[in-house]
mmCIF file of the C-alpha atoms, coordinates in Angstrom:
data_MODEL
# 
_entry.id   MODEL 
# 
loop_
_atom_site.group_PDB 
_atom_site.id 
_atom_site.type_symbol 
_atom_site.label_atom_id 
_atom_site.label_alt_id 
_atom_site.label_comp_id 
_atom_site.label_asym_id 
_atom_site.label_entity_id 
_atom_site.label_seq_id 
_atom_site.pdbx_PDB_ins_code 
_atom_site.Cartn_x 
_atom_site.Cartn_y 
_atom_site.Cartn_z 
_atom_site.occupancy 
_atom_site.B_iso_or_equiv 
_atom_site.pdbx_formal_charge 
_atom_site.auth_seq_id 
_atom_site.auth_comp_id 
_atom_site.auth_asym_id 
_atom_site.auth_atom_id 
_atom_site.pdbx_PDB_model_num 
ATOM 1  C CA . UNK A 1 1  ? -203.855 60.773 -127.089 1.00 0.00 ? 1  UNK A CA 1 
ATOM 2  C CA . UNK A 1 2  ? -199.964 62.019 -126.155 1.00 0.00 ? 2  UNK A CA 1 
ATOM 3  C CA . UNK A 1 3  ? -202.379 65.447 -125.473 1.00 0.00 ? 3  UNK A CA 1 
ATOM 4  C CA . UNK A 1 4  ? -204.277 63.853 -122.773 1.00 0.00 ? 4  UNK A CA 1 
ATOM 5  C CA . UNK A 1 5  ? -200.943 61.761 -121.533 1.00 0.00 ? 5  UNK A CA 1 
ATOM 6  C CA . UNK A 1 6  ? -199.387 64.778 -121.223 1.00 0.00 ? 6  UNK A CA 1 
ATOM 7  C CA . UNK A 1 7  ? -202.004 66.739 -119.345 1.00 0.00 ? 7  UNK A CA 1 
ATOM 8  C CA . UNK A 1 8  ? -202.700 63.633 -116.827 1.00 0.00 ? 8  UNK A CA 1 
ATOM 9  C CA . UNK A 1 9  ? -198.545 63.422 -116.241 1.00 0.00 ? 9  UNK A CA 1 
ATOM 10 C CA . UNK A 1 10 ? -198.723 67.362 -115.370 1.00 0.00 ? 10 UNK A CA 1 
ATOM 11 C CA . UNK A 1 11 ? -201.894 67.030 -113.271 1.00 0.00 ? 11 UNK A CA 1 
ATOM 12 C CA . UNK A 1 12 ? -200.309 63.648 -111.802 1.00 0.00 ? 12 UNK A CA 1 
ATOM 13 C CA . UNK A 1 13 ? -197.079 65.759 -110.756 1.00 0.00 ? 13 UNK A CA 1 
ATOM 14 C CA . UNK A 1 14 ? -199.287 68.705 -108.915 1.00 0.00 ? 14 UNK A CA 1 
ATOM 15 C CA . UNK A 1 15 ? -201.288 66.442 -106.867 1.00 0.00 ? 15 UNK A CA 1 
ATOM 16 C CA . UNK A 1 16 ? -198.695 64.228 -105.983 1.00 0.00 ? 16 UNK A CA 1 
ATOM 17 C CA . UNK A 1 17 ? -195.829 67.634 -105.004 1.00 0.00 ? 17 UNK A CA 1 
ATOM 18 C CA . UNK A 1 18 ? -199.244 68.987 -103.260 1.00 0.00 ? 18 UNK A CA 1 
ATOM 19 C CA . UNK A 1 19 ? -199.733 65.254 -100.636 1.00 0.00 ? 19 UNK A CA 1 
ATOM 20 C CA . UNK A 1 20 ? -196.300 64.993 -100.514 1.00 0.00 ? 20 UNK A CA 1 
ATOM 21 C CA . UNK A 1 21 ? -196.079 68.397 -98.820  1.00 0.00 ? 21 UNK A CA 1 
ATOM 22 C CA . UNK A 1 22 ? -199.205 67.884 -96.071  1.00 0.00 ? 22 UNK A CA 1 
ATOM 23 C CA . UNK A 1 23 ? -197.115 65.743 -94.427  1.00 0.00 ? 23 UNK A CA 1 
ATOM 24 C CA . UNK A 1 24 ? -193.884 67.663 -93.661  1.00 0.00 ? 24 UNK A CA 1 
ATOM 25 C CA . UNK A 1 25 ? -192.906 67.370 -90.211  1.00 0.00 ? 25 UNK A CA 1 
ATOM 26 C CA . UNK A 1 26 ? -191.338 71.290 -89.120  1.00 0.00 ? 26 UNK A CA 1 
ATOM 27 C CA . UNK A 1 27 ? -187.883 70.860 -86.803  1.00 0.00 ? 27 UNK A CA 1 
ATOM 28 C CA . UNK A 1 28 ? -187.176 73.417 -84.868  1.00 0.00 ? 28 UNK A CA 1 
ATOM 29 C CA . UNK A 1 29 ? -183.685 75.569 -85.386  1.00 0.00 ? 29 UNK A CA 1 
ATOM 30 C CA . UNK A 1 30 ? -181.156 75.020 -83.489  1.00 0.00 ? 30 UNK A CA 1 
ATOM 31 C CA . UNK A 1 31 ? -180.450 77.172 -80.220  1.00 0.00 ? 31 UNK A CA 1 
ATOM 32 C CA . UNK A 1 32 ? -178.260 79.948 -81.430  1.00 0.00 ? 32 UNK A CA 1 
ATOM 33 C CA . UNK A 1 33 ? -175.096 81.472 -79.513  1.00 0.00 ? 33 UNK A CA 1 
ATOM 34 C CA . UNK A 1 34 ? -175.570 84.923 -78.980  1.00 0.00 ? 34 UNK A CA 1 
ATOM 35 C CA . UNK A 1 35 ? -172.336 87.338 -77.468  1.00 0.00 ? 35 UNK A CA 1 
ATOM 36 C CA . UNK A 1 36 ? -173.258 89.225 -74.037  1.00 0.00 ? 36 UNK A CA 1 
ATOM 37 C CA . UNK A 1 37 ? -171.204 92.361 -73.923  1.00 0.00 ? 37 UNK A CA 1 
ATOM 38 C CA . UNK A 1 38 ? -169.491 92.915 -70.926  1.00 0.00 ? 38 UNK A CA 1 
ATOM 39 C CA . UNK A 1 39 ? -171.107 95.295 -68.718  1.00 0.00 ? 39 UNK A CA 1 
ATOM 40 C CA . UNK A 1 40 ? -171.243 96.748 -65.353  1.00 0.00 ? 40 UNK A CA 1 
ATOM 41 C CA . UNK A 1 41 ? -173.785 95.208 -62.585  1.00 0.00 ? 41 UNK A CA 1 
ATOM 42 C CA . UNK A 1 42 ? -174.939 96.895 -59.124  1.00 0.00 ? 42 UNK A CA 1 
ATOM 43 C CA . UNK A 1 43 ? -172.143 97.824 -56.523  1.00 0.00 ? 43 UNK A CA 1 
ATOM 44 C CA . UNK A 1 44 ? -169.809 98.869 -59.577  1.00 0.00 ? 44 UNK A CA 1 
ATOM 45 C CA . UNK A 1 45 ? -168.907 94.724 -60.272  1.00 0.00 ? 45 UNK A CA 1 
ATOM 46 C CA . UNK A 1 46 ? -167.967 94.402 -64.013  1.00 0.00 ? 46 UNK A CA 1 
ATOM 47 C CA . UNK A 1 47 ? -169.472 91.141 -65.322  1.00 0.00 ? 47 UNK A CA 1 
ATOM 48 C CA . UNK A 1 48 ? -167.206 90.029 -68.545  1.00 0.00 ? 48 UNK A CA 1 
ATOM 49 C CA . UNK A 1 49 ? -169.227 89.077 -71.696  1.00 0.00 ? 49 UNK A CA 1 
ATOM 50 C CA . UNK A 1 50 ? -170.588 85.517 -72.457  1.00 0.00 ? 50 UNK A CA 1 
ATOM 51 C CA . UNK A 1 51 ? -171.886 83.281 -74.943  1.00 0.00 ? 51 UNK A CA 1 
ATOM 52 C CA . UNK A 1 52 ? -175.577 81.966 -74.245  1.00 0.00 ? 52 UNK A CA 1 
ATOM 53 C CA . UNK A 1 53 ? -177.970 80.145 -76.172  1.00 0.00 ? 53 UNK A CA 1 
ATOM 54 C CA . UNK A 1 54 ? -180.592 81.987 -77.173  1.00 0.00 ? 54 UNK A CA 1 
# 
């Protein structure tokens, strides 16, 4: 009997870790901050570098 207990508790635990996952709701990351190097534009204008979310 402890055989089959045993066997119906593992079973239990596989199905229940199996529904518990369908549900999952997926967040996206967070925006991350990338560096712009500096660099040099049309007309010879240096544009400094920058953070911007990426």
């Amino acid at each position: 009997m402890r055989r089959y207990l045993s066997i119906f508790l593992f079973a239990l635990a596989i199905v229940g870790g199996t529904l518990a996952q369908t549900g999952c709701i997926v967040v996206p990351a967070r925006p991350a901050r990338v560096w712009v190097p500096g660099y040099y534009a049309t007309g010879h204008v240096w544009v400094g570098g920058y953070w911007r979310y990426h």
